[in-house]
N, C-alpha and C positions, 0 to 999 in steps of 0.2 A: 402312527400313520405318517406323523411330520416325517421322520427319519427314514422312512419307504423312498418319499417323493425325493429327499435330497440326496438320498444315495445314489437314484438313478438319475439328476439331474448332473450328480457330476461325474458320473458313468458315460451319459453324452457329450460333455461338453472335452473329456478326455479322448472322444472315439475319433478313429480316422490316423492317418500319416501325418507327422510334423513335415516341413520345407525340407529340414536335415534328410531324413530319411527318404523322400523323392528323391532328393539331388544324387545321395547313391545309390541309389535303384537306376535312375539315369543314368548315373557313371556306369553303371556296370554293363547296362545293356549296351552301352555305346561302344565301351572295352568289348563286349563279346562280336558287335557286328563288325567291327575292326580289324578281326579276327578271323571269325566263320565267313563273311559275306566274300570273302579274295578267294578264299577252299573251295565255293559251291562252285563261283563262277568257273574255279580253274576246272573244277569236275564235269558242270554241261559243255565246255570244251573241248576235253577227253571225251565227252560223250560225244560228241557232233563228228571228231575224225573218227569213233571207233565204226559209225554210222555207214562212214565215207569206209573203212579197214572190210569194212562187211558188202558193201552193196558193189565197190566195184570189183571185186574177183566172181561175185556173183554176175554180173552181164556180164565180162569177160570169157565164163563160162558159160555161159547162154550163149555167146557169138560163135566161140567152139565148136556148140553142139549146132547151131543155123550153118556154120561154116560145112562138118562132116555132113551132114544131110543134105545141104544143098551144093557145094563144090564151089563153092563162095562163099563171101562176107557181106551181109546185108549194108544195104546203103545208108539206112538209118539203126535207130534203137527201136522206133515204132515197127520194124517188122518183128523182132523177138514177144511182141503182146499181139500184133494184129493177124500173125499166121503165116507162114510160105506159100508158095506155091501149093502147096499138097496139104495145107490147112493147117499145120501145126502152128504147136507156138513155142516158145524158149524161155520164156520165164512165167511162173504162175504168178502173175499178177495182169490186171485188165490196164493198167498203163506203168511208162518206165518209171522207177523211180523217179522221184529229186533228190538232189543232195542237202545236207541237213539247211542250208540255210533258201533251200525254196527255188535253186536254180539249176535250170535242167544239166545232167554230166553232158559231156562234150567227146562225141565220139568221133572219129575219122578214122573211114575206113583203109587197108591197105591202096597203096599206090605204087605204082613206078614200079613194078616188077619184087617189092615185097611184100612179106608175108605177115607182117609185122602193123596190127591195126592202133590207135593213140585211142586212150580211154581215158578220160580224168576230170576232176572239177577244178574251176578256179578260184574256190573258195567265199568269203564269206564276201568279200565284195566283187567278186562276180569279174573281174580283171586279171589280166597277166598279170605273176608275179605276188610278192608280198612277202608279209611273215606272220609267225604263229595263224590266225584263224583266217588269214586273208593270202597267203600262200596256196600254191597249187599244189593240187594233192596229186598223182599220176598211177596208173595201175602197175607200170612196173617198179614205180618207190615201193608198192607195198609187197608186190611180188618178188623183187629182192631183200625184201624186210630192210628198206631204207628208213621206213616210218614206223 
């Protein structure tokens, strides 16, 4: 019965992880987030223009279609969700989009005797200008496939 109690006394007193073995298990994890954690971000970045690649030729085309129907170009984006004159609407969704980072796109309508309306967001900090996530993204960069 002695030899029961001490074998399993230093069966505990062995259990568990040494320092050694913490320290690389740390190491390792700190190597992989060193690693993976640069890729995910660059990936929800890719996501957030492909967001922007996708929602603005969609109003674009929504404007088209309020433009053929109506023999104009609505003043706002609120008129492609709230209906024309004759009640329709232009996009199925009950309001416009935002752009991935929470900020409404920025449309102007044609003026000055063209035909030619400005659709675009100004990215993640919401200003003229910038680069990578904070540059403007515009509907004809991507309808020339600049982007």
């Amino acid at each position: 019965m002695r030899t029961l109690k001490s074998s399993q006394a230093r069966a505990a007193a062995q259990a568990g992880f040494s320092i050694a073995e913490l320290m690389v298990v740390i190491l390792i994890i700190g190597l992989l987030s060193t690693v993976v954690v640069p890729k995910v971000i660059d990936r929800l970045s890719d996501a957030k223009i492909g967001k922007v690649k996708a929602d603005l030729p969609a109003i674009a085309g929504a404007l088209d279609q309020y433009m053929i129907a109506n023999g104009r170009y609505p003043d706002g984006l609120e008129s492609l969700v709230q209906g024309d004159d004759n009640g329709r609407t232009f996009l199925n969704q009950r309001t416009v989009p935002k752009d991935p980072w929470g900020n409404e796109y920025v449309y102007q309508p044609p003026g000055g005797g063209s035909n030619e309306f400005e659709l675009f967001t100004f990215g993640r900090d919401g200003v003229a200008g910038g680069e990578g996530e904070d540059r403007d993204v515009t509907y004809a960069m991507i309808r020339d496939q600049e982007i």
